[in-house]
N, C-alpha and C positions, 0 to 999 in steps of 0.2 A: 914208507907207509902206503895204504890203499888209496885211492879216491873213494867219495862214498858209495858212485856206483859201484866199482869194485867190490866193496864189501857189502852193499845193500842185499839182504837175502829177499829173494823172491819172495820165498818159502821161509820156514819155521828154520825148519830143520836140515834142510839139503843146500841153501845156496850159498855155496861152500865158498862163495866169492870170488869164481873161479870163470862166471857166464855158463858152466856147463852144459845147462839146459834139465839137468838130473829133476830140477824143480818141478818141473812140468808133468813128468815120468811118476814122480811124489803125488800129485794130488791126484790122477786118472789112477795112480795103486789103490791109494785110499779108499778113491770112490768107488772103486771095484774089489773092495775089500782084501786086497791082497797087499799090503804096506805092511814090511817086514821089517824087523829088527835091527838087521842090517840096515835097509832104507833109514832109519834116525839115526843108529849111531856109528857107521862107518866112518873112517875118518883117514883122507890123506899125513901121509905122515911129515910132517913139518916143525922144525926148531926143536928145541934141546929143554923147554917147560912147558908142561899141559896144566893151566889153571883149571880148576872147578870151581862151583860155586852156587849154592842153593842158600836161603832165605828165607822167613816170613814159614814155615811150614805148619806155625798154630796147632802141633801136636797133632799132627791128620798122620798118624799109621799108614790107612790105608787109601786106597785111591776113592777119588770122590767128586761130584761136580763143584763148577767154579766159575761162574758170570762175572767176567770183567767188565769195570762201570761204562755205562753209556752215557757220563756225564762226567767230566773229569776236567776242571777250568781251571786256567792259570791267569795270573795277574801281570798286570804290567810288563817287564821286558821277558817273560815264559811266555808271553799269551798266544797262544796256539803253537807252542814248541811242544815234539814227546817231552814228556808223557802226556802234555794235556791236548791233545788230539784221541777220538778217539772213533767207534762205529765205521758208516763208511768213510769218511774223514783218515782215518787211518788205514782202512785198506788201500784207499787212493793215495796213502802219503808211503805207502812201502810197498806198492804193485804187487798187492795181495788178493785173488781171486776168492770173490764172493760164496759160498757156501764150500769151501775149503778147506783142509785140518789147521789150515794158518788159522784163518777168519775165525773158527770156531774157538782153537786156544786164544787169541790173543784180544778178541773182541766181543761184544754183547750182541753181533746181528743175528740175529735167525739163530736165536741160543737155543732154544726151547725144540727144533725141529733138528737141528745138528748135533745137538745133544744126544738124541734117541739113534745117529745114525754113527758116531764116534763115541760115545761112551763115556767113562769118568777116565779121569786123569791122576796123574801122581801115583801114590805110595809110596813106602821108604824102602818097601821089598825093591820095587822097581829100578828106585834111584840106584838102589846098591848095586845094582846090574849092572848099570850108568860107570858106575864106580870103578865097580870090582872089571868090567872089561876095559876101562880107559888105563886100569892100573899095568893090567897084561899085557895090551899092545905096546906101553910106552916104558912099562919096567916104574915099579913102585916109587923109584928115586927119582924120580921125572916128573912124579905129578904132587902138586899141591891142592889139597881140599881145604873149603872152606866155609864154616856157617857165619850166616850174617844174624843169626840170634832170631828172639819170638820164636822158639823152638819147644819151648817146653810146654806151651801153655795154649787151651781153647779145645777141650777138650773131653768127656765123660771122663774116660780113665788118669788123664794128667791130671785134674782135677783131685782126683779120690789118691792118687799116688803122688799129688805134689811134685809133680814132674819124673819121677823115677822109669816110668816106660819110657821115656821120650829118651833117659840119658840112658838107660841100658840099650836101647837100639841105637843110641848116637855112638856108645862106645865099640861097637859092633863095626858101626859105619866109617869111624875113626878118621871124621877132621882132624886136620894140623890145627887146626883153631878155630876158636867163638869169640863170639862177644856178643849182647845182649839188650833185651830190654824187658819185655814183659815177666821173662824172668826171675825177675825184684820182687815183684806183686806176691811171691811165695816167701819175703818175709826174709830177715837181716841172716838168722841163724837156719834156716834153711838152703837159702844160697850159698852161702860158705860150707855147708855142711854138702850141696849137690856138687858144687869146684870143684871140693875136695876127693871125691868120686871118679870125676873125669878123668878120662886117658889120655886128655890134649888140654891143652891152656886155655884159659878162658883172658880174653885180653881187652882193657879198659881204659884207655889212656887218660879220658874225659871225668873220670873216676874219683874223686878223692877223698880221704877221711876227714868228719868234721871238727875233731877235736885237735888233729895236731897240723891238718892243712898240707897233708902230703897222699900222694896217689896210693890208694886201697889196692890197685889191680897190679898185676903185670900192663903194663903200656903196649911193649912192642916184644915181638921176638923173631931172631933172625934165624931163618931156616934155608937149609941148603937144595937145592931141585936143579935136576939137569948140569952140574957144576957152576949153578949158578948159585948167590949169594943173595937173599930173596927176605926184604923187609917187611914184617907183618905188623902193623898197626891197628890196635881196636879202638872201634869207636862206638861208645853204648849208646843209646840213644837221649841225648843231653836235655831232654826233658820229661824225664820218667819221673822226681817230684812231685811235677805241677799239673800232667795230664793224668798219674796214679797216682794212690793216696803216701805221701811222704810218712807219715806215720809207720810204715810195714819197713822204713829204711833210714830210721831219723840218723844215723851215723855217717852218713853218707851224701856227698854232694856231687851234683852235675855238668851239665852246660855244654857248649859247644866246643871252648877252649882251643881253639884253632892254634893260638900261639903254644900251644905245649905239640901240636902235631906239628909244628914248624920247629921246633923243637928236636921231636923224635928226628925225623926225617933228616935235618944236618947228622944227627947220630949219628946214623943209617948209614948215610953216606959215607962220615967218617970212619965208618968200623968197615969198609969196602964193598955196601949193598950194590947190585947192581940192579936191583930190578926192586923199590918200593911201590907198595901196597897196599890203600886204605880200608882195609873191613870193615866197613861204617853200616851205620843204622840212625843214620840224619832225618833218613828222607833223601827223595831226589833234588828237588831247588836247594835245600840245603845244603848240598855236597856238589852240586854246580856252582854254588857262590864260592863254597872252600876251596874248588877248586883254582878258582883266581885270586882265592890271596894266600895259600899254600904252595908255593914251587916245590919241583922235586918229586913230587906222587906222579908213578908212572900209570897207575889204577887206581880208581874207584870202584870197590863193590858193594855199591848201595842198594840200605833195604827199608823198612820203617812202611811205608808210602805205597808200597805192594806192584809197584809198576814194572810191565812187562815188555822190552823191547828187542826187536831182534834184531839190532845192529848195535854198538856202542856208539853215543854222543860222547863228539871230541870239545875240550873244553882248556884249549892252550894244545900242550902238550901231553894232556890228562886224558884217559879213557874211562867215562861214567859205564859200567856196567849194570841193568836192572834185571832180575832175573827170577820177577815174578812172586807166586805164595802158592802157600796151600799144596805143597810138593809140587804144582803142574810142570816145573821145568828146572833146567839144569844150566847153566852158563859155563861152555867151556872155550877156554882161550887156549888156542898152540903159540908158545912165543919161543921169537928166537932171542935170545938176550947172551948177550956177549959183550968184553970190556966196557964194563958198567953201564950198559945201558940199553935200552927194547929197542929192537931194530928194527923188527918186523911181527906180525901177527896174522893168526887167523881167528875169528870167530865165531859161534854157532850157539845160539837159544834152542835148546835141544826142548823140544815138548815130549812129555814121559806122559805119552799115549799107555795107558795101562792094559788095554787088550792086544798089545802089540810085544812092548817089552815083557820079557817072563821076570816072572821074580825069581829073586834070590833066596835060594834054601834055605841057608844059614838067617838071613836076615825073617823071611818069613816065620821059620818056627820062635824065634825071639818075637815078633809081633805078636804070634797065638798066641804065647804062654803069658806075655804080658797083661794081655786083653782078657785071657782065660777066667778069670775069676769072675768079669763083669759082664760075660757073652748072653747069660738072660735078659739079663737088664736093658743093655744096650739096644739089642733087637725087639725087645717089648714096644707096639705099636701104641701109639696117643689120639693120632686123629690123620687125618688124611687132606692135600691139598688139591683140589682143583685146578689152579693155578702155578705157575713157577713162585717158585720162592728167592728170593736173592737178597742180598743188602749191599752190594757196591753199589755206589756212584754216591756223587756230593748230597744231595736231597733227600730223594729218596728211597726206603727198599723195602719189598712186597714183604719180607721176614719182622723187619721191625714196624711195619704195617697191622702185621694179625700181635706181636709182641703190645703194643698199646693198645689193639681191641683188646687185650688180655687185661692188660692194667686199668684200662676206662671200666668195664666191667667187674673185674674182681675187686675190685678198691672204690669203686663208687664215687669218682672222681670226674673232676669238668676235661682238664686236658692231663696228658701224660707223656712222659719224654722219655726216649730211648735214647743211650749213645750213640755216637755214629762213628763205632769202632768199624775197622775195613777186613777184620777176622769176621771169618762166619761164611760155612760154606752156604751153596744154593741146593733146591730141589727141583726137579722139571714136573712139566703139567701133568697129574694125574700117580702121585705117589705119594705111599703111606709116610707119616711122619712117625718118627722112632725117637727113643732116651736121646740116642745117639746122634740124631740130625740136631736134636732142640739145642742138643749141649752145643755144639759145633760153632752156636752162635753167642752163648750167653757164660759158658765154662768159665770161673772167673772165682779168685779168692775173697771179693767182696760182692755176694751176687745181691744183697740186702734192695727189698723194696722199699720203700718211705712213700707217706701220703702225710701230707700238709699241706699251707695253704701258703701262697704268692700273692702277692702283687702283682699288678698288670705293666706296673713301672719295672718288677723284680724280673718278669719273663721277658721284657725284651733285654733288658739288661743282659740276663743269660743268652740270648739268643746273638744279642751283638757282640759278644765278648767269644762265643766258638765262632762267629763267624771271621772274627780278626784273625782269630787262629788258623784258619783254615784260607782266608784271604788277603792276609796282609802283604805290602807289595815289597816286604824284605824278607826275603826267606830266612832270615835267621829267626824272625819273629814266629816264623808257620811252626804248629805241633805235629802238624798231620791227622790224623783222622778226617770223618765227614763232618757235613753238619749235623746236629744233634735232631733226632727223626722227631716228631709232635703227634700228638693224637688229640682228637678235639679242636685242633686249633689251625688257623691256616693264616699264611702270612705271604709278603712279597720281600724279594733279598735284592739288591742291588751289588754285588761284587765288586764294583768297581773302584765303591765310595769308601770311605774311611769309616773307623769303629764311630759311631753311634748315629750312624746317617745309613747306614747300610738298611736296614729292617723296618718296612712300612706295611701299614694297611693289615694288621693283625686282629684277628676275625674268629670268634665262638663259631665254630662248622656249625655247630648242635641250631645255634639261636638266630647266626647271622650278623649277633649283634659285633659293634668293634670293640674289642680288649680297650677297658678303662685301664688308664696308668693309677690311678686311687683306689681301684676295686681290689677285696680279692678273690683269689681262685681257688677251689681245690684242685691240687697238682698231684701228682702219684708219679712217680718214675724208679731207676734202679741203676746200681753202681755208682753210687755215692760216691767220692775222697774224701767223705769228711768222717772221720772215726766216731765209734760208737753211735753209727746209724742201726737202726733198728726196723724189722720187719722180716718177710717171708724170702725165702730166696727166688728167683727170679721165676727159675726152672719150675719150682712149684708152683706158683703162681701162671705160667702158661698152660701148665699142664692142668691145673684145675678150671680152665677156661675152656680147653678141645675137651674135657670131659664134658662139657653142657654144649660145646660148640662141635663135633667131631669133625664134621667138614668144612675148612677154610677155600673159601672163595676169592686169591686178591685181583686186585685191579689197578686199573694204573693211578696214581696218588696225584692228585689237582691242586692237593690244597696247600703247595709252592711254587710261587710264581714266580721268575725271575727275570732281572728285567737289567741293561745295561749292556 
């Protein structure tokens, strides 16, 4: 195996782990706008299996921007390990050069100015490019593809087609396999009915039916690549119940279930795997903890948690791979695996620069015809931003910012709560907002707003209970997502401390005054789990807001203060 200098990429995409020096050559292309095709995806030719592996894509067709959070904290024994490093913090922790094609995919600095000078990222045209040239140089039998699920959904037209673009250009794209999470949110007899569509497995190990208490999915399947013998394990995201609404999948239950992956995995072995593989959608701390009480997984390809790294964290004798959202990149592994077991590798976090890679014919015209029916729509303008738009990081984000000026205003309410889903792409400073941008953040089978009233006792309570989620110092307890965003209302969080000590000093913006626990509020917010909520869908309710507001203004969000 490498050292981590060894395999530490300078760069994104070129340090091929090799010291080259190529990396250097990479960013003076860039910035001389001559960074070719070639430059991302050449590739020495090494070992007898080329992994892939893409994730989190939220239904993005086509390429788009994508602000990676500038606030990303980890708790107790993570704390300041990737992912949760991040800004110059992480440029400094992978000798990554400041205004860079690295800096700019993998970071929040100078997003807004690098953005106008690189471009959007992703698409599936592109990926396929990705694809379809790793398949040729290495011969189709060589390479395994893989999605790590949240593939079908976050999106105008996934939305209106319940997934059906996403699986006619996935069938196109043609993983060896998925597994899943969001989804579910399309409802018991639509997921089986979309399975049943697929041209590759959808795989579930975590999965099980609740009536007779045995596994709903396929689990694992063994696929052959390079002459090797190559174990596929799915892992859906084991808290899709409790963070979506269980009602869209009362048949069906979850969890983490570790001991059926320890399970599979003797299988695995016993049927003569030589090279096991987790396709999980945990989260990253989550499938770093599995990964030490799981033996036997020679990969993780973890997704959920949207984190982008360009080296794999080693974890025993496990390799955590993260490989990002929103199409911007691609993970690909060269391994050499022989008599049962990885000997060697190479790595590379490919960034799918979209004004670099060309697209793929086949894959593009499947995107237009998909798209075809809703291209007015989609391009119809709303309002226009001033400002960047974004929603990663833990706190706060300038998108779910102006989404609560929508709800305080349309709904005539004291404070308003946004999710703090980590789908949703960005906009940079000084662009029209479109169908298409608004959905990108709110696409969603339950988009229902409610307005009712709380307690002041009821809103921290809510407030403490995501923040365990997103805080708690066992990853098995974390869900993922952000904190849940607030409008009218400001508060201090303490990360550190345990569920109901965490949340102080909670504050009316409007009044000044402090949140009585005996008062109550009018509260307005949207994406309920609780069935038969009732109200305006989200999308329209923003959109009747930039009709009286067309120009959004944001700025930077104060009223989170965090302390610890």
């Amino acid at each position: 195996m490498f050292s981590r200098r060894e395999f530490l990429t300078a760069t994104v995409a070129l340090g091929a782990l090799t010291g080259s020096g190529l990396s250097g050559r990479w960013s003076r292309a860039a910035a001389q706008q001559r960074l070719t095709e070639d430059d991302l995806l050449g590739a020495a030719d090494f070992g007898n299996v080329t992994l892939l592996h893409v994730t989190d894509i939220h239904a993005q067709l086509k390429p788009v921007y994508f602000r990676e959070p500038a606030v990303n904290i980890g708790i107790g024994a993570v704390a300041g390990l990737p992912p949760h490093v991040t800004g110059a913090d992480f440029l400094k922790l992978y000798q990554i050069e400041p205004g860079s094609p690295d800096a700019y995919a993998l970071t929040s600095e100078d997003f807004g100015a690098l953005a106008r000078q690189y471009g959007k990222m992703g698409g599936l045209d592109r990926i396929a490019t990705i694809v379809r040239r790793a398949r040729a140089e290495r011969g189709e039998g060589n390479v395994l593809l893989l999605d790590g699920g949240d593939t079908w959904q976050g999106s105008y037209t996934a939305n209106k087609t319940a997934g059906a673009d996403m699986i006619t250009a996935m069938n196109v794209l043609a993983p060896d396999a998925m597994t899943g999470h969001w989804e579910f949110t399309y409802g018991t007899d639509r997921v089986q009915e979309a399975i049943d569509s697929l041209a590759f497995p959808f795989l579930g190990s975590n999965i099980f039916d609740n009536e007779w208490d045995e596994p709903a999915f396929e689990a694992w399947k063994m696929i052959e690549r390079g002459g090797a013998k190559i174990a596929v394990i799915g892992q859906a995201f084991p808290y899709t119940p409790i963070a979506n609404p269980s009602w869209l999948i009362p048949g069906w239950s979850f969890g983490i279930r570790d001991e059926q992956i320890a399970l599979h995995v003797e299988a695995a072995r016993a049927e003569g795997a030589d090279l096991v593989v987790l396709l999980s959608h945990n989260g990253f701390d989550v499938d770093r903890k599995l990964a030490t009480r799981v033996p036997g997984i020679d990969i993780i390809l973890t997704g959920h948690t949207h984190d982008a790294l360009p080296e794999p964290v080693k974890i025993g004798n496990t390799l955590l791979i993260a490989s990002g959202s929103n199409g911007k990149f691609l993970s690909r592994l060269d391994l050499d695996v022989s008599n049962g077991r990885l000997n060697d590798f190479r790595y590379r976090l490919i960034p799918v620069f979209s004004d670099v890679i060309a697209p793929d014919a086949e894959m593009a015209a499947v995107i237009d015809e998909v798209r075809a029916p809703y291209a007015d729509e989609l391009q119809r303008v709303i309002g226009h931003t001033e400002g960047l738009l974004y929603r990663r990081g833990n706190f706060n984000g300038t998108w779910d910012d102006v989404i609560c000026e929508a709800l305080l205003a349309e709904q005539d309410a004291e404070i308003a709560l946004s999710p703090g889903f980590r789908w949703g792409t960005s906009l940079p400073v000084d662009s029209d907002i479109t169908v298409e941008d608004l959905h990108t953040v709110c696409a969603m089978t339950y988009p229902a707003v409610y307005r009712n009233t709380m307690s002041g006792e009821m809103l921290k309570t809510i407030l403490e209970d995501v923040a365990d989620n997103l805080f708690n110092a066992d990853p098995y307890y974390q869900q993922g997502g952000d904190m849940v965003r607030v409008g009218g209302l400001g508060f201090a969080i303490d990360p550190t401390r345990t569920i109901g000590s965490r949340i102080t000093d909670m504050t009316v913006l409007k009044t000044k005054a402090p949140i009585e626990a005996g008062r109550d509020y009018v509260v307005t917010g949207w994406a309920s789990v609780n069935e038969g909520t009732e109200g305006p869908a989200i999308w329209d309710v923003v959109e009747s807001y930039l009709a009286k507001n067309p120009t959004v203004s944001p700025e930077e969000n104060r009223s989170v203060t965090v302390k610890g």
